[in-house]
Structure formats: C-alpha cells, structure tokens
DOTI-847185 format. One record per atom (N, C-alpha, C): y, x, z. Coordinates in steps of 0.2 Angstrom, whole numbers, plus 5000, padded with zeros to 4 digits. Layout:
! DOTI-847185
YXZ...
***
This chain:
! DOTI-847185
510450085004510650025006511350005003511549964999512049944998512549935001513149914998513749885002513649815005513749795010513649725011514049665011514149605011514749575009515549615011516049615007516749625009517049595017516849545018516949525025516549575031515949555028515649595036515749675035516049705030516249765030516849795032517349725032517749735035518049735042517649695042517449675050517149715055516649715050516249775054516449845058517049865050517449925051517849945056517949875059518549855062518249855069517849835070517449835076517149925080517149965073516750045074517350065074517850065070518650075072518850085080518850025085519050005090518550035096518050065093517450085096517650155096517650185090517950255090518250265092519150255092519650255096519450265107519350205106519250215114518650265116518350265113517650335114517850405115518350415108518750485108519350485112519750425113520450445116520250385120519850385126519850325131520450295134521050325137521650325137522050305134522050275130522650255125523050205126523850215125524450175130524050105127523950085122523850005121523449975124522450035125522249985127521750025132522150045138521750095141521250075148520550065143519950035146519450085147519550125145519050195144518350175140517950235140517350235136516750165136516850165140516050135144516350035141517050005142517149955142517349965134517650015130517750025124516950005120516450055124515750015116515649945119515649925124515649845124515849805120516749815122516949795116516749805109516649855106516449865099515849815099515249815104514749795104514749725103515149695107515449615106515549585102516049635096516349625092515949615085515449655087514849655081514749595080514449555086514049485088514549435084515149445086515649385085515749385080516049445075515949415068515449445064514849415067514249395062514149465058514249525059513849575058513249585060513049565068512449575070512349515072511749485074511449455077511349455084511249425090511249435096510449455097509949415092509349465092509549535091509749535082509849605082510149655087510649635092510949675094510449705099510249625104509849675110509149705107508949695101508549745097508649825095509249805095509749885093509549945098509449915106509649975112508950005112508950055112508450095113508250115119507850075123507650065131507350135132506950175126506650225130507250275131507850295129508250315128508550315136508750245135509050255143508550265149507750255147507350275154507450345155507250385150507350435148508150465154508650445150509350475155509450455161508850385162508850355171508750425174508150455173507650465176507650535178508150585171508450635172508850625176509450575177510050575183509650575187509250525188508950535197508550595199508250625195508050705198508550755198508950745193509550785195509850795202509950725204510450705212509950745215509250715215508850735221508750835221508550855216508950935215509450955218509950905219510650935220510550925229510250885233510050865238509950925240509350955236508951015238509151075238509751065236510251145237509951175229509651155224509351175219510051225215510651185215511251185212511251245216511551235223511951275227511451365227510751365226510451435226510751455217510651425213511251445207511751475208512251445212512651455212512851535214512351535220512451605225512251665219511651645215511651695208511951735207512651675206513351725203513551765206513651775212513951835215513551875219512751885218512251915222512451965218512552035222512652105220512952115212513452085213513752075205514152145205514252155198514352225198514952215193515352175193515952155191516252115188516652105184516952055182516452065174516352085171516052085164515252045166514952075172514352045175514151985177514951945181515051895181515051845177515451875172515451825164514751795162514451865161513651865160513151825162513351825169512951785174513351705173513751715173513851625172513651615165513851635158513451605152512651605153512051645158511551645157511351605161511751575167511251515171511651475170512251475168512451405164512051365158511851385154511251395149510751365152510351405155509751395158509751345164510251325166510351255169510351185166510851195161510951155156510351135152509851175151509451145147508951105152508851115156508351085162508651025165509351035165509450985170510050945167510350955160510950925156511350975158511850955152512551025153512950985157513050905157513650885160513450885169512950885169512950895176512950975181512651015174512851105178513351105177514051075173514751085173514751055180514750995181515050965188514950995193514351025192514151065201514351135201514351185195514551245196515251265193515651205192516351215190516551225196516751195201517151255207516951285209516351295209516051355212516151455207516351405202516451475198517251505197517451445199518351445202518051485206518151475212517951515218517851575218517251595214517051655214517751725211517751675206518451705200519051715203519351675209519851695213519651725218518951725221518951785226518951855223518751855218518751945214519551945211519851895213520751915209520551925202520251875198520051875192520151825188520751795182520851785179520151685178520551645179519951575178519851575172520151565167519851545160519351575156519151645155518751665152517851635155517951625163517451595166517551525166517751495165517751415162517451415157517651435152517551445144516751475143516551515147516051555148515551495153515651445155515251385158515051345155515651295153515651245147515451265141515751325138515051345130514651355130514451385136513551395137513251345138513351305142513151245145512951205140513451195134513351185128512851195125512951255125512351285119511551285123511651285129510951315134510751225132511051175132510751115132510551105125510751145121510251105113509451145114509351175118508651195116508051145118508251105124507851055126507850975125507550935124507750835122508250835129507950845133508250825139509150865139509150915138509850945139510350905138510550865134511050825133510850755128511350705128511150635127510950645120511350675117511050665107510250695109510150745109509450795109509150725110509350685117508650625120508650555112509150575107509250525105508750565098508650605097508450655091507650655093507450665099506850685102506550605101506650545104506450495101506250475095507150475092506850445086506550495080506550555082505950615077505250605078505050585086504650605087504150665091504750715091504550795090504350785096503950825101503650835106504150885109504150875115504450925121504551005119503551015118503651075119503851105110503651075105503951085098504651095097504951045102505651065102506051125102505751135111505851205114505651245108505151255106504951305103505451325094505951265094506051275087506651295088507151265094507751295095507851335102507351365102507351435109507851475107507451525100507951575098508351555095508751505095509451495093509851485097509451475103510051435110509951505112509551545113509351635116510051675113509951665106510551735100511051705102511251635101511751595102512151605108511751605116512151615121512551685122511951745119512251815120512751825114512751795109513251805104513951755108513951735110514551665114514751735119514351745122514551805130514851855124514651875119514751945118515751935114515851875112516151855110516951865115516651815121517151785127517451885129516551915130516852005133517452025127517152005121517852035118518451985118518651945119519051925118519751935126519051955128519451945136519252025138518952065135519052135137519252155143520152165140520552195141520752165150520752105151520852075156520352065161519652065160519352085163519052155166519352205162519552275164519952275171520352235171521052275178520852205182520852205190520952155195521652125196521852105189522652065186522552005183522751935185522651895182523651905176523251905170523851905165524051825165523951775166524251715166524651705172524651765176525151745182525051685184524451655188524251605191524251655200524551595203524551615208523851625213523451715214522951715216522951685226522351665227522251615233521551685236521751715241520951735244520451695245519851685245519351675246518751685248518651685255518151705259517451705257517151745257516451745257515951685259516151675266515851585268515851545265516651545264517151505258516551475252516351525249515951525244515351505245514951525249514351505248513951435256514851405257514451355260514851295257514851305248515251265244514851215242514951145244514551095243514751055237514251065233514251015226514650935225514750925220514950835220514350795216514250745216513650695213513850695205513550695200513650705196513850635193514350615189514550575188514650555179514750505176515250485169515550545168515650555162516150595161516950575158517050515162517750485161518150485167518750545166519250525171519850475170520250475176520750405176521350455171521550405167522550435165522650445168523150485164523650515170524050465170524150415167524750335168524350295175523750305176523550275181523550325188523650395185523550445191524250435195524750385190525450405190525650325194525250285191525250225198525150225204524550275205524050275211524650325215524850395214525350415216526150365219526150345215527050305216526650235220526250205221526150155224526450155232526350085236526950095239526550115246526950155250526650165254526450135261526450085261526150035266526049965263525449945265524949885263524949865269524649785267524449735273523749745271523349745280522849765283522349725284522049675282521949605282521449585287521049665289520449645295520749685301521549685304521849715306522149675313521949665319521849635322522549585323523149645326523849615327524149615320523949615313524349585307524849655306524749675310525049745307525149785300525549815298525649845290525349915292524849945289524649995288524750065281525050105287525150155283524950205277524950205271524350215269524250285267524850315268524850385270524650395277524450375281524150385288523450395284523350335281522650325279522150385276522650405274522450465268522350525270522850515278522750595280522250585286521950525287521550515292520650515289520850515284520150535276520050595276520750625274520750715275520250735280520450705287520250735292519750735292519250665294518850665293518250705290518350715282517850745277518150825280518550825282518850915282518350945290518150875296517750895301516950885300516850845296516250855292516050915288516450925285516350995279516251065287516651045291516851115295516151115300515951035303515451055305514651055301514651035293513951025292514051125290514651155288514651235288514451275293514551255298514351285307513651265309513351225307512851175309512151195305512251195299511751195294511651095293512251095293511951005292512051015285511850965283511750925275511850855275511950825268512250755266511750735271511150735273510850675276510950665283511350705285511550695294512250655294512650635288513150615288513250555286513350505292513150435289513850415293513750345291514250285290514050215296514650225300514450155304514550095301514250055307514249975302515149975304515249985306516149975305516550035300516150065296516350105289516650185293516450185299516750265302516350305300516650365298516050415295515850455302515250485303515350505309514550555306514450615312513850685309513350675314512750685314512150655316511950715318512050765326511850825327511050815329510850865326510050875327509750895334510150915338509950945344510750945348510450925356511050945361511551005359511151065358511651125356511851115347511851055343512151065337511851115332511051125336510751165330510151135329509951155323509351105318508551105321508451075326507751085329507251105324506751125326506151185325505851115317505751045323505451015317505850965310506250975313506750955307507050985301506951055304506751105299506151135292505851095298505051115294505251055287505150985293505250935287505750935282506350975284506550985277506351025272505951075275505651125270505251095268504851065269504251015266504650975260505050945262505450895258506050945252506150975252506451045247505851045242505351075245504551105243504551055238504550995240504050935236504550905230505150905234505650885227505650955221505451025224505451075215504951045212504251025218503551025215503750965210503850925212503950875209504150875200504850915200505050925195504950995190504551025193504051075190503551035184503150975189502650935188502950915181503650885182503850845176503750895169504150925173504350995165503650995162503051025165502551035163501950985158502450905162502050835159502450845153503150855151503550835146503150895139502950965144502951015137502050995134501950955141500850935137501150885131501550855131501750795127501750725128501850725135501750645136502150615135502250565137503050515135503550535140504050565136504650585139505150535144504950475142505550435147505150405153504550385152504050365157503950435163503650495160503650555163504450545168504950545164505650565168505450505175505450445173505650385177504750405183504550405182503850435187504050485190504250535188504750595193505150575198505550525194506050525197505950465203505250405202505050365207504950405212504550455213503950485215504450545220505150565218505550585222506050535227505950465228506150405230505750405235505050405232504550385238504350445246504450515241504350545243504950575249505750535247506250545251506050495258505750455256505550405264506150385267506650355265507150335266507350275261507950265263508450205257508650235254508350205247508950275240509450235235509750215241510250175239510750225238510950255243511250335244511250375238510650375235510650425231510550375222510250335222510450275217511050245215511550265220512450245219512650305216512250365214512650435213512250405203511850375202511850375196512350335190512450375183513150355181512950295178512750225179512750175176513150165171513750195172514450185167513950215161513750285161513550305154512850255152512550245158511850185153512250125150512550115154512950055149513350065142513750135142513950145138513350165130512950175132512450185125512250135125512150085130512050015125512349975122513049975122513549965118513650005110513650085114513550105106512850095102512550105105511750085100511950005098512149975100512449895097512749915091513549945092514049955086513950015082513250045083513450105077512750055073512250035077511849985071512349935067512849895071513349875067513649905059513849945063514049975057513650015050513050025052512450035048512249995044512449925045512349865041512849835037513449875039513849865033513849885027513549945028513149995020513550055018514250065024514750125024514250165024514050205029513750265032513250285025512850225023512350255018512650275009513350245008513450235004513850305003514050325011514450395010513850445009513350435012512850495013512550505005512450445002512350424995512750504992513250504992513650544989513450614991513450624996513350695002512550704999512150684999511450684998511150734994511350754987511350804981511250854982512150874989512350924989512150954996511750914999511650935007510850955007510450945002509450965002509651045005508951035013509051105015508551135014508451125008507951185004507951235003508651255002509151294997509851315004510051365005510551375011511251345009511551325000512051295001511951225006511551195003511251135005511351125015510951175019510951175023511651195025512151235023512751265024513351185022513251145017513551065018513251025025512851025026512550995030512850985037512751075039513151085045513951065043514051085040514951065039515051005040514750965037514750875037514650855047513950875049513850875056514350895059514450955060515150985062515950955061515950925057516550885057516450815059516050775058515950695061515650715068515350775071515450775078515950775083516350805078517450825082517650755084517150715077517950665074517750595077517050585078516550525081516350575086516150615088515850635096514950635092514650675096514050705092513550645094513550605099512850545098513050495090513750465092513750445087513550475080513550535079513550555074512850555073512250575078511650585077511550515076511650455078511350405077511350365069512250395066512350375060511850435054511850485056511650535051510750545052510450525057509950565060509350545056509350485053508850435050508850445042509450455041509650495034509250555031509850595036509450665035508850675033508350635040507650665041507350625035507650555031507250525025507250585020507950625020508150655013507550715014507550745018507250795021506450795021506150735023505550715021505350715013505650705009505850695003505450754999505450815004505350885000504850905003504650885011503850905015504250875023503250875026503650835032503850905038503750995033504051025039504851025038505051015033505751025031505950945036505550905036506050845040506050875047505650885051505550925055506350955058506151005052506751065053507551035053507550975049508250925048508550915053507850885058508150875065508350905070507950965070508051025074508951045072508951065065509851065063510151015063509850955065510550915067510650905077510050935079509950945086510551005086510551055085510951125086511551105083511751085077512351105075512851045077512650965080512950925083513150955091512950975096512751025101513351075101513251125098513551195098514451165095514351115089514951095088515451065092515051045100515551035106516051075109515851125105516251205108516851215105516951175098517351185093518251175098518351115101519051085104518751065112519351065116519051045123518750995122519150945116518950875117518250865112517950935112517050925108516750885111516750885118516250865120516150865128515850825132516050785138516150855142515550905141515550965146516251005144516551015141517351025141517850995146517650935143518050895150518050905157517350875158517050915163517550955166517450995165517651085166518351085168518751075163519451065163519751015168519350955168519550905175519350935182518550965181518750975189519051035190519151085188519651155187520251125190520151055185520951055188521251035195520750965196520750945201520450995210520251035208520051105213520251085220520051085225520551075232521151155232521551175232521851225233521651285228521351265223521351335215521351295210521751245212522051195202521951265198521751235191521951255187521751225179522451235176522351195169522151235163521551205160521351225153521751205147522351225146522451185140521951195132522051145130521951125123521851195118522451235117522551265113522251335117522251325123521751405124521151405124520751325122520351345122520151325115520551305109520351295104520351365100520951445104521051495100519951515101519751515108519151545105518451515105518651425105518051385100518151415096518651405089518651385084517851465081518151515083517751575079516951575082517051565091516251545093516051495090516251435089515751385085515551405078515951435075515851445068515251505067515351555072514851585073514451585073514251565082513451545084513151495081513651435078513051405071512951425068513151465064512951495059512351545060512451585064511951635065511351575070511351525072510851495074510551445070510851435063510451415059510051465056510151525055509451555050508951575055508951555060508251555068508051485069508251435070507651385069507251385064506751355069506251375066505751285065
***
C-alpha cells in the first residue's frame, strides 16, 4: 500500500501519536484522561480529519473481539464468586516446603491461571494473596511479585483467551482453540521453568536465609489471615495519578450534605472512618460465619448491612447444599466452555453462552456482577481498532514493513531472529495489541508467501514474542502494573515495585525465554 496523501498522513500521524502517548503514559501533566478516553480521542480524531470515514470506522471494531473479552470477564467474576481464585490461592501455601517452593508454586499457577482465565485478572486476585503468604514466611516481596506477573505473562500466550492480543491473533488468523494450545504449549511449558529457574538464581542467595535484604519492615501474618483473604473484582488496568491521588488526599475535609436533614457539614473524615468500619465488620463477620459476597447487601437507604443465614450466624443445612450446587454448576459450566472452545467452535459466541448460561444459572439480578465488568477496556479497543485502522490508511505502517520485509522471511532463523526484535521493540514502545494489529496482517501475507504452514507459524511468533515481551519493563504490559499497583496499595504490607528492579531482571528473562521459545513453536 502506498503512502497516501501528505495531509491524511499527517494527520493521521497525529491522531496515532495522541493515541500513543496517552495508551503508554495515561497520566500525562498536559492531558491526563487515561487509556480508555485517550483511544477515543484518537478515534475521533481519525473521523474529523477525513482519514476514516464514519462507515469505516464503525466498520473497523471487531465485535467478535469484544464478545469474546465480554464473555471471558463475565466467567471470570462468576469463578471468583466461587472461591475458584481463592482454592488457588490456598495452593500456594499447602505443605510448602519453603521459600524456593514457594517461588515455584507461584510461577506454575500463575501460569496455569493465566492461560484459562487471562493474566490480568490472576494478577488482580492473587497479588495480595501472595503479599501475604511472603510476609508470613519473613520473606523478602519482590522475587514473588516478579515471579507472578512474568509467569502470568508467559502462562497467557499459550491460549487465544489468555490475553487481549492472542484474542486479536486468534480471530483474525483464524487458528482454532485447540491448534493454538497446541503450537505454543511447549513454549509457555520451557518458558515458565526457564523464567522460575532464572528468578531461583537471581534470588538465591536471599531466598536461602528468613532475611528480607531490602529491609522492609516485616508485618506477621496469621494463618487465618491468609486463607480467609477475599479477592477484588477484576478490573481495567488503569490506576488514578498520583496528581489525582494527591487531590483526593488534600481535599478539604468537610463537605455539604445535601440529603442531610438539619443542613449540617459533614465530616468527611468521619465518613471514611465509618466505611473502615463498616467493610472491617463485614470482612470480620463473613470470616467467622462462612458468609460470602452474596449475604452482603445494601439497603434502599445505601447502609451496607450482612444477611445471617440462621439465628445462631451459621449457614443452614440447605443453604449450603445450594451453594454447592451452584459452585458445582459454575466449574461445570466453564469446563463445558473449555471443551467447546478446544472442538473449535466459535470462540466469542461459546464465551458469551458460558457466560449467559452462568447468569441464568445464578437466578438472581446480575447487575452485581455485570457492574464488576471492565467496560472501560471494551471501549477502549474500540477506539483503538478505530485509530490503529486509521493509521493503516495512511500507508506508514506498510511502507515501514515494505523495508523490514526482505530481512524478516521466517524461513531462515536470521529472518525469524529480525522479526522478534521488530515485535519485541514496537511492543515496549506501542504496547503489544497495538502492535499485533499493526503487524499481524503483514506478517502472516509475507509468510503465506512461502506456504500456508509457515503463515500459521507467523502468528503463533507473533502470539509469543508480543506476550513474553511484556516482561521486558514494569511498563510491558498491564499485568506489571497490575502487580505493582496492588502490592502497593496492600492494606498494611504496601510495597513498591520500582522500575529499575524490575527492569535488572526482565531485561535477561525476556531475552531468554524468547528466544528459547522460539525454536519450540511448533
């Protein structure tokens, strides 16, 4: 494709520019709107100056894409309902035989969560849980951070589902479910044990002695503590600045009331500590009780209040049953899927029928659990499926690839060794959907070019090498953030990921486990 007029190329540039920017740095003093309102913007931008068409654009969205990511969120939550999360979680510390084992066990259900259920969502649910465990063993956090988020990483490229690109690679390839799995298994398999074997050396020495070497101040941690640790609703992966964090802080502390009978000023530190309390006698009794989120409702006047199942606070005979009924039927359910997805049915329609059919099956309003889905991220891909076609039409992308093309045929290993480096760098620098959107269509022409298994195989290396490159900087990729955000935010075990500790050991694991998971796809 050619270059296309100078104006809409500059225009256009200017729009994936603006798109870029707030994608990778959502925060930004000038125009800090975050992710989700940034691809709008670019999206808008396209329409306005006559890059795209308003046909074209809403032609651009890829609806099976988002049914697809509906459909996984909604199972996900209703999983997390089911303690699905929280028996993972107990994984970690069943008869663990130390800190090296520990490691272990978090890289291999990290992994194997990830690929099932998306990486951004096992980071949300098992980052403070693996805080926890790490400070009740007096054990240093970071190597089991690092040890969650990379895996998580790496455990998602084996399947479409794992993470957003794979669903965007899995579509527009074509490949089937179980062709998938089957081409990047042993690459996500070598990969995770090469990731573990990496973090045991790098952390040895420290995982030897019950010393944290960062002199973080250790917190006990009771056994209870741990295993009656209730998950958060899997969410966007955009948190608030810290310019915003640093408003909400200094705000003032008393507001007018307005549904306040005598017109009084309300304290809003009062407020806050009466929130505390609240979630703090909820948490205490649904731990003493066996309650769960669905005994904790809300009055029409917004008081949260706990719905005891029995005079003495304990969970009657049949209310038990029906939850085990209802536990039973939400794995069955999603067993069902797995199974529909690996026969090769349609992947977003299969998702979105799972995810109905655990709706119906809840026999309630799922409004509760329909509010925990991150709308923000469906919006946000249809904004970028709007601006990165944008930018496809200006004739940049193809005119660069024009050039890359000679030297990147993965016929030949140099070929394939450019190829990843190319992915590998525009995943850092654009974040890996984009990248797969811009490069994915390329690739797999040039690669058809030679036979249709070698296209095949283009995808599968651009599935893995986009993926595994999120390991590279904290900021590869959302399950980083993740990780790092809620670490930090921890109730009483903050703790900060910096940048640079976790760039000392991407940079050698990503370089790695690509590489040696390129000559395994298969």
């Amino acid at each position: 494709m050619a270059l296309a007029s100078t104006p809409k190329v500059v225009l256009g540039s200017i729009a994936f520019a603006i798109f870029w920017v707030l994608a990778v740095f959502p925060s930004v003093p000038f125009l800090p709107v975050g992710r989700t309102a940034g691809s709008l913007l670019g999206a808008m931008l396209m329409v306005i100056f006559r890059v795209l068409t308003p046909e074209q654009a809403y032609a651009s969205i890829d609806l099976q894409i988002l049914g697809l990511l509906f459909g996984t969120m909604v199972v996900s939550i209703y999983l997390e309902r089911a303690d699905l999360f929280q028996h993972l979680g107990k994984l970690l510390s069943w008869r663990s035989k130390g800190a090296k084992d520990l490691l272990s066990r978090v890289c291999l259900i990290s992994a194997i969560s990830s690929a099932l259920f998306t990486n951004d969502t096992s980071c949300v649910v098992l980052t403070e849980f693996v805080l926890k465990i790490a400070r009740q063993h007096n054990l240093p956090p970071r190597p089991f951070l690092l040890a969650l988020a990379s895996s998580a990483n790496i455990g998602s490229s084996a399947t479409p589902i794992g993470n957003p690109q794979n669903l965007v690679i899995a579509i527009q390839s074509k490949i089937s479910f179980g062709n998938f799995l089957l081409g990047l298994f042993p690459a996500m398999l070598v990969g995770v044990v090469v990731n573990a074997v990496i973090l045991l050396g790098m952390y040895w020495r420290v995982l030897s002695v019950p010393k944290d070497e960062e002199d973080v101040p250790m917190e006990v941690v009771s056994e209870e503590d741990v295993t009656s640790h209730r998950f958060s609703p899997a969410r966007m992966s955009h948190f608030p600045s810290q310019e915003s964090n640093r408003r909400l802080n200094s705000s003032p502390t008393s507001i007018q009331s307005s549904p306040k009978a005598n017109g009084s000023p309300v304290n809003l530190e009062t407020l806050r500590n009466r929130l505390v309390s609240s979630e703090n006698e909820i948490q205490r009794a649904s731990s003493n009780n066996g309650l769960n989120e669905d005994d904790i409702v809300t009055t029409s006047k917004g008081v949260l209040s706990v719905e005891m199942r029995s005079n003495d606070g304990k969970e009657t005979p049949s209310a038990k049953w029906k939850r085990l009924v209802w536990k039973s039927c939400v794995y069955l359910v999603t067993v069902g899927m797995l199974i529909s997805l690996l026969m090769g049915l349609n992947m977003s329609w299969t998702a979105i029928t799972a995810a109905l059919a655990l709706v119906v099956l809840d026999f309630k309003d799922a409004g509760a659990c329909l509010e925990k889905v991150s709308y923000s991220l469906l919006i946000f891909f249809c904004g970028m499926f709007i601006t990165v076609d944008g930018f496809n039409k200006t004739g940049i992308p193809s005119t660069l690839w024009n050039l890359m093309e000679p030297y990147s045929k993965i016929d030949r290993p140099s070929g394939i060794a450019v190829l990843a480096i190319v992915i590998l760098v525009l995943s850092n620098l654009a974040s890996n959907v984009p990248t797969v959107l811009l490069l994915g269509g390329r690739v797999a022409a040039s690669a058809a070019a030679i036979s249709s298994a070698e296209e095949k195989k283009s995808w599968l290396i651009l599935a893995w090498v986009s993926t595994v490159a999120g390991n590279l900087s904290l900021l590869g990729s959302a399950a980083n953030l993740i990780v790092c955000e809620q670490a930090r935010r921890a109730p009483g075990l903050g703790y900060t990921l910096s940048f640079w500790g976790h760039l000392k050991f991407g940079v050698p694991s990503t370089i790695i486990v690509t590489a040696i998971g390129l000559t395994l796809i298969r």
